[in-house]
VMD Tcl script that draws the C-alpha trace (Angstrom):
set ca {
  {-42.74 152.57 185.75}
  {-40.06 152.51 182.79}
  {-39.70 149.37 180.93}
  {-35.74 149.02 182.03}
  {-36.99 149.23 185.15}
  {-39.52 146.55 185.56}
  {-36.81 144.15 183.27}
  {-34.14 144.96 185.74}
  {-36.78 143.81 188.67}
  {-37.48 140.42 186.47}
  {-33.81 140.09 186.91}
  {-33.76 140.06 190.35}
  {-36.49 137.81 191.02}
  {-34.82 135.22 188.89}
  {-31.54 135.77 190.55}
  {-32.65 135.59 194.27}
  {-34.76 132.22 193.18}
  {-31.34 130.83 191.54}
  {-29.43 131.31 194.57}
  {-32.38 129.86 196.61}
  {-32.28 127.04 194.22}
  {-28.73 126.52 194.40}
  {-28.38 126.60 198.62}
  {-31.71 124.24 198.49}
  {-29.81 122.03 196.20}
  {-27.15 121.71 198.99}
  {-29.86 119.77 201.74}
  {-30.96 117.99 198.59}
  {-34.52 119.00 198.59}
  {-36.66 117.93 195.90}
  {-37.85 121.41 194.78}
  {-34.30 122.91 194.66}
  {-34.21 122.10 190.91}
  {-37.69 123.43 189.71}
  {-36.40 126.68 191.81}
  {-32.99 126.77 190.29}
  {-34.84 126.24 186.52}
  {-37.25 128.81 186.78}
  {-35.07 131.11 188.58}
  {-32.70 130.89 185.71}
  {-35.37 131.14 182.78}
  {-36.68 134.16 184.51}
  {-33.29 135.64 185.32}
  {-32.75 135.45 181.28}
  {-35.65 136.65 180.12}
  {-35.12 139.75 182.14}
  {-31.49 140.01 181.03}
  {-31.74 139.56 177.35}
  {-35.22 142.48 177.44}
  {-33.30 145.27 179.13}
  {-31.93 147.77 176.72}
  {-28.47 148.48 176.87}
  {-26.56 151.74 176.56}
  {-25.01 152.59 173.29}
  {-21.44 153.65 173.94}
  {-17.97 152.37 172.59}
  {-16.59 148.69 171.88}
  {-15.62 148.28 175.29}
  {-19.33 148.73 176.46}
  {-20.56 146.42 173.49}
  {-18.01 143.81 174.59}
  {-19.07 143.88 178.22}
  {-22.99 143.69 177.34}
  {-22.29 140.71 175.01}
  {-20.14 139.15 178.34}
  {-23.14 139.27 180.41}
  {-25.65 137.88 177.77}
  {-22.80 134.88 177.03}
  {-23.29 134.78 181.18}
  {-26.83 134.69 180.93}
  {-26.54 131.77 178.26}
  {-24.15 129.70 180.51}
  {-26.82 129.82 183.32}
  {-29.80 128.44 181.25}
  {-27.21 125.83 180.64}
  {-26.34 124.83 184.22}
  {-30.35 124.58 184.59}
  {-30.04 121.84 181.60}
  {-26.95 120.10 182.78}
  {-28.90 119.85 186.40}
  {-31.46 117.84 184.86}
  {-29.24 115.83 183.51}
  {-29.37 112.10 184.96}
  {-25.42 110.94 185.84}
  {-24.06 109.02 182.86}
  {-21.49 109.78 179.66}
  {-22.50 112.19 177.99}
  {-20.59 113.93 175.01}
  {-17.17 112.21 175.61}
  {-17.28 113.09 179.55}
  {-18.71 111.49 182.53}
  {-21.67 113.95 184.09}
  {-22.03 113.61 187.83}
  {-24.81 115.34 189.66}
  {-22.30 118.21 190.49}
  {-21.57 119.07 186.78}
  {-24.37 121.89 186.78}
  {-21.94 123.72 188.91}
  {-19.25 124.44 186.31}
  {-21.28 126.44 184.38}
  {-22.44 128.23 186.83}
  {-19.41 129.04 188.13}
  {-18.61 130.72 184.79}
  {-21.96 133.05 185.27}
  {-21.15 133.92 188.63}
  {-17.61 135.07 187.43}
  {-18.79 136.89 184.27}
  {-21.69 138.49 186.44}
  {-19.70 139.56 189.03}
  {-16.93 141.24 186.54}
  {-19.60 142.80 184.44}
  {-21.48 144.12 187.57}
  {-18.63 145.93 188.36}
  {-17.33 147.19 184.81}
  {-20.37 148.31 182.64}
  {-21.09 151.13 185.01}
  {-17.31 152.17 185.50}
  {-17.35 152.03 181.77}
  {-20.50 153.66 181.16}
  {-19.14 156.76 184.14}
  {-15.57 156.55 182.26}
  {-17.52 157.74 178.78}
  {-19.83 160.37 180.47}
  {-16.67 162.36 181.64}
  {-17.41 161.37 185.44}
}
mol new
graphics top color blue
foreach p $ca { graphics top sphere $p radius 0.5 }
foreach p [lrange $ca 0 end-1] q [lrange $ca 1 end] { graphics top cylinder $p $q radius 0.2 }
display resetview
């Protein structure tokens, strides 16, 4: 099996244990974090070992979208642990994990869809 391949399947993993994480985190179950955490550290470590295509700017800027995506997850996974308090100026509730993950979802979702339009747009298809 090709390298790509096996990173892309690392991905996955770590994405379907974030979600489970995140819906576990809902009921308030005590493992929802550990899931969410390692889901997320997995997820990356996938993400940042896949090779991307060389093309044009665009493509660069897209690929460097999804890896500031990637970045903004491991941080939701620290701002979970986080106990509620004032931290950095701003009071942290238990929910503030959820902004940054927000931001992932968004910059997952937009790159999910672009990167192979982008990549089809440059091959002639």
């Amino acid at each position: 099996m090709e390298k790509n391949k096996i990173y892309n399947i690392i991905s996955c993993v770590g994405e379907v244990l974030v979600i489970v994480g995140a819906m576990l985190w809902i009921t308030g179950t005590d493992i929802a974090d550990y899931l969410y955490a390692a889901g997320a550290t997995i997820f990356v470590i996938g993400r940042l070992s896949e090779k991307s295509e060389k093309g044009s700017i665009v493509l660069a800027r897209l690929y460097g979208q999804r890896t500031l995506g990637s970045i903004v997850l491991l941080l939701s996974a620290v701002v979970m642990y986080l106990p509620p308090g004032f931290y950095l100026g701003m009071y942290l509730r238990s929910t503030a994990w959820l902004i940054p993950f927000m931001v992932f979802v968004v910059l997952e979702v937009y790159t999910a869809f672009r990167i192979p339009a982008q990549i089809k747009k440059e091959k002639g298809g």
